[in-house]
C-alpha positions as CSV (number, residue, x, y, z in Angstrom):
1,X,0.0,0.0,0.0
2,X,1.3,3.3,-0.9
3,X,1.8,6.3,1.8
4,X,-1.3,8.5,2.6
5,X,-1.4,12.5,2.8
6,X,-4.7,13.3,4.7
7,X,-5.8,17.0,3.6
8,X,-7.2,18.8,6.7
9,X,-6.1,19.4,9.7
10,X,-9.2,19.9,11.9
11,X,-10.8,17.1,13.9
12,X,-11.9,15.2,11.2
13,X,-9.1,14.7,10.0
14,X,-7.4,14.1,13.7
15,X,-10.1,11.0,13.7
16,X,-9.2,10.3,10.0
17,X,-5.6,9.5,11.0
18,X,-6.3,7.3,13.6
19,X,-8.4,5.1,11.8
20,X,-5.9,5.1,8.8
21,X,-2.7,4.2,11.3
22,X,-4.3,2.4,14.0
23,X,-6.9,0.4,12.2
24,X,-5.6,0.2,8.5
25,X,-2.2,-0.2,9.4
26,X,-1.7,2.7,6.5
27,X,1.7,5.1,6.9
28,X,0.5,8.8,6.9
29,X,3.4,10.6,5.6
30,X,1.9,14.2,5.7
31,X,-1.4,16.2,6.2
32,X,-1.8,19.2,3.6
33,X,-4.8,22.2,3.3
34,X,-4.7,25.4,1.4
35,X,-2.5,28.3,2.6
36,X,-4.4,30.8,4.4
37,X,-5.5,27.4,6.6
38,X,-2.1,26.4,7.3
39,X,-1.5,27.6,10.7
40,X,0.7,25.0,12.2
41,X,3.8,22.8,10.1
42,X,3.6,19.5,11.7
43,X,0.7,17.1,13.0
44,X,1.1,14.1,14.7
45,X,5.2,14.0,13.6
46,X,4.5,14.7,10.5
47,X,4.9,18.0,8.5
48,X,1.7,19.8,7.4
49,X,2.2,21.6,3.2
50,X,0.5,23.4,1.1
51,X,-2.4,21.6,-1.2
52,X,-1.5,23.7,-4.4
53,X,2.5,22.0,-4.5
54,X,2.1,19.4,-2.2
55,X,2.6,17.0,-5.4
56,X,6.1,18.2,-5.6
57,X,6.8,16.8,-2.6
58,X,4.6,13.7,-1.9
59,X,3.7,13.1,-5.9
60,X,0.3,10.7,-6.7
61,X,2.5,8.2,-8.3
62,X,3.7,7.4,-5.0
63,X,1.5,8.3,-2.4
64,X,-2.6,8.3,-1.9
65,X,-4.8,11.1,-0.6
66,X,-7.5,11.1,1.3
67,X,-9.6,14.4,1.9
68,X,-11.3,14.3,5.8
69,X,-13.4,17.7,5.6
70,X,-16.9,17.9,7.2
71,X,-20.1,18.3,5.9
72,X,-20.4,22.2,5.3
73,X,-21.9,23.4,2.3
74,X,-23.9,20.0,2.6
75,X,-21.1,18.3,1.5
76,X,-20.1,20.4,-1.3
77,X,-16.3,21.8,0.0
78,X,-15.4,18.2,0.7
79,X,-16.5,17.0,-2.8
80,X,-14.9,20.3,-4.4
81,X,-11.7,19.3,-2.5
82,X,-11.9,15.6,-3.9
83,X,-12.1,16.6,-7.4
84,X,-9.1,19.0,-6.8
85,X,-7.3,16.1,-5.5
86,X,-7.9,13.8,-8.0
87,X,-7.4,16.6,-10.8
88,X,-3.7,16.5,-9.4
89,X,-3.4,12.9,-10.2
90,X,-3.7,11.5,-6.4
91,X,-5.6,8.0,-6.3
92,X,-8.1,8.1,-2.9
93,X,-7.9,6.1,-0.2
94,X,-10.6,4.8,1.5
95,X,-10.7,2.6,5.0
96,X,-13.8,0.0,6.3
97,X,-13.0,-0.7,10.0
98,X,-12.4,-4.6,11.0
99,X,-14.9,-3.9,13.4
100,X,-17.9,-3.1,11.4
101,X,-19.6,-6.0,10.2
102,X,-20.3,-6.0,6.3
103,X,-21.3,-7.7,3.7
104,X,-18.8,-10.3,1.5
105,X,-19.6,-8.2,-1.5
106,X,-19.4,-4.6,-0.2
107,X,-16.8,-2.5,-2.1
108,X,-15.6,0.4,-0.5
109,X,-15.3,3.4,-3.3
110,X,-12.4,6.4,-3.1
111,X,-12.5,8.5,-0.5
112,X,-15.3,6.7,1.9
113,X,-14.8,5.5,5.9
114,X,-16.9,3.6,7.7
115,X,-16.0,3.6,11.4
116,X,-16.6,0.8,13.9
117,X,-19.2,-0.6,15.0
118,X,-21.8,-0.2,11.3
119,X,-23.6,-2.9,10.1
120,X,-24.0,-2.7,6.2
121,X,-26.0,-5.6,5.2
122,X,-26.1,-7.6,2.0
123,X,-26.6,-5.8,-1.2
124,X,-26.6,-2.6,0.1
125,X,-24.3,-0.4,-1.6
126,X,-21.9,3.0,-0.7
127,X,-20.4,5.3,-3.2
128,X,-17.9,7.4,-3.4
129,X,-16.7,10.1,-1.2
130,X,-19.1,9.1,1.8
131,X,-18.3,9.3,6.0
132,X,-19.9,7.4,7.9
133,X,-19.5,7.4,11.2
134,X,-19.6,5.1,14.2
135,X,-22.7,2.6,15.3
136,X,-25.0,3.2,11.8
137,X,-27.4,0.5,10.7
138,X,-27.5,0.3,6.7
139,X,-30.2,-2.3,5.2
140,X,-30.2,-4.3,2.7
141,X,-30.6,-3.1,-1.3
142,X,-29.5,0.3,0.2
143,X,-28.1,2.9,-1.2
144,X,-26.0,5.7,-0.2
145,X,-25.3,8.3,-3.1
146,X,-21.8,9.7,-3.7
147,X,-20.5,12.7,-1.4
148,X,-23.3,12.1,1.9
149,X,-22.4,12.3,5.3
150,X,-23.9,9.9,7.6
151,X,-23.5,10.6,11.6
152,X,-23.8,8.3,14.3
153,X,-26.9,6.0,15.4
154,X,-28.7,6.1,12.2
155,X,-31.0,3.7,11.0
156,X,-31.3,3.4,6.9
157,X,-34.4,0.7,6.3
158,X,-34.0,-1.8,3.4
159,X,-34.4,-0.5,0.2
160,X,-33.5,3.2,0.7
161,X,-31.9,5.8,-1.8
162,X,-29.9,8.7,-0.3
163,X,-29.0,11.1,-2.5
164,X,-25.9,12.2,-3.7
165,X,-24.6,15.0,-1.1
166,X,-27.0,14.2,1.6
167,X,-26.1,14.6,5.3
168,X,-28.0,12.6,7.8
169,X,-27.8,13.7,11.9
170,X,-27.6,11.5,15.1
171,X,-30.4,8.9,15.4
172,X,-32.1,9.6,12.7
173,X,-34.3,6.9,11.2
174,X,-35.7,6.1,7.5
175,X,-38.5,4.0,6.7
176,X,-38.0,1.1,3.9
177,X,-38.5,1.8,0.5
178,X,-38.1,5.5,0.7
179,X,-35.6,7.6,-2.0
180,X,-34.3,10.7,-0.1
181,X,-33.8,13.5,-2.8
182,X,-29.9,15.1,-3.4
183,X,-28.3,17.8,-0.4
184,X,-31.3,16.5,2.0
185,X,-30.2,17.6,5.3
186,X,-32.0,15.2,8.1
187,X,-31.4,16.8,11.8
188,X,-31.0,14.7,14.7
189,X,-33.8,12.3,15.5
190,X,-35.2,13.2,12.6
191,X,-38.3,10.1,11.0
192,X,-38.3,10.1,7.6
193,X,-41.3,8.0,6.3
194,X,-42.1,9.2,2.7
195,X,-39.8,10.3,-0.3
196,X,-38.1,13.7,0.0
197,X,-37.7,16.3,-2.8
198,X,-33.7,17.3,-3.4
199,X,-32.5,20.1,-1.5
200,X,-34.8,19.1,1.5
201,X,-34.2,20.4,5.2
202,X,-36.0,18.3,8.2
203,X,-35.7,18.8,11.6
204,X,-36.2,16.6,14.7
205,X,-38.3,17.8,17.6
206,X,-36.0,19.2,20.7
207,X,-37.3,17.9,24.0
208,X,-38.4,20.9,26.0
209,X,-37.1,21.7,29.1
210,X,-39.1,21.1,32.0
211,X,-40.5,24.1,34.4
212,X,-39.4,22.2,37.4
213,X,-35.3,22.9,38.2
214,X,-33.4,19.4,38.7
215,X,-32.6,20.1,42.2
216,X,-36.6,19.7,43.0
217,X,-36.5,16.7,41.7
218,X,-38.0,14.1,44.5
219,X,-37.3,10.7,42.2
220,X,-33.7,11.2,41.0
């Protein structure tokens, strides 16, 4: 396997590196991020460069990328960022943690992570470009469009389309059967039970607070 360069150097891709060198057993060589973000020159050891010559230094024919942004702009920095990287010539990497159980066919595509702890089951498949964090359930004959974001706790029913760009919050839950349109965004504990037109914004209730303080609490 070839050396990685991670580009970011925010939390993401803090969590990114770990999973890449403690997991993967991958060598991450160097982190790089455009200019005006560069405010440090080394991360974890290893020296942080600039994304518009960092192919001088650690060039595609020799090394991987992978790009560990968040989900601003639903999405669309990190996929801008991807394209930028691949334009350069970089091949992506991508990681599927030995402790998420999937299925024998599952193909992990450039630039996607699943974390520990998912359970992708047969059939369903994940494209390109796609985070998904820890503890998700993914059913079968699912499918998660290129560029989404998919938090923690999430349920995805069999037979569901997410589309491409999508970002889907904590505990959020979506009915079988069910296409969810391009650039959704689904809040936390959001219940998706019916299709959803692109560009689509839904929001989970937030429990209220009660009027009685904690400390008048008799049963707790």
């Amino acid at each position: 396997m070839r050396d990685v360069v991670i580009f970011g150097v925010g939390q993401i891709a803090e969590v990114v590196h770990y999973y890449l060198t403690q997991e993967g057993g991958r060598s991450v060589v160097a982190f790089t991020v455009d200019e005006p973000y560069r405010s440090t020159d080394s991360l974890f050891g290893v020296p942080v460069v600039d994304f518009a010559t960092v192919e001088k230094r650690y060039p595609p024919e020799s090394h991987e990328m992978f790009v560990a942004m968040s989900f601003k702009k639903v999405n669309k920095l990190r996929q801008a960022k991807v394209e930028e990287a691949e334009a350069k010539g970089y091949t992506l990497a991508s990681h599927v943690s030995p402790h998420a159980a999937v299925w024998s066919g599952f193909k992990a595509n450039p630039n996607t992570i699943v974390m520990e702890n998912n359970v992708i089951q047969p059939f369903a498949r994940i494209g390109r470009n796609v985070i998904v964090w820890s503890g998700n359930h993914i059913g079968h004959h699912s499918t998660i469009e290129d560029h989404c974001f998919i938090a923690s706790h999430v349920v995805v029913s069999g037979s569901v389309t997410i589309g491409e760009g999508s970002f889907v919050g904590v505990n959020s839950t979506i009915r079988d059967n069910v296409k969810v349109g391009s650039h959704n965004v689904l809040g936390a504990g959001t219940l998706i039970l019916a299709n959803t037109p692109d560009g689509g914004v839904f929001m989970g209730d937030a429990t209220a607070m009660s009027k009685v303080p904690s400390h008048r609490l008799r049963s707790i």
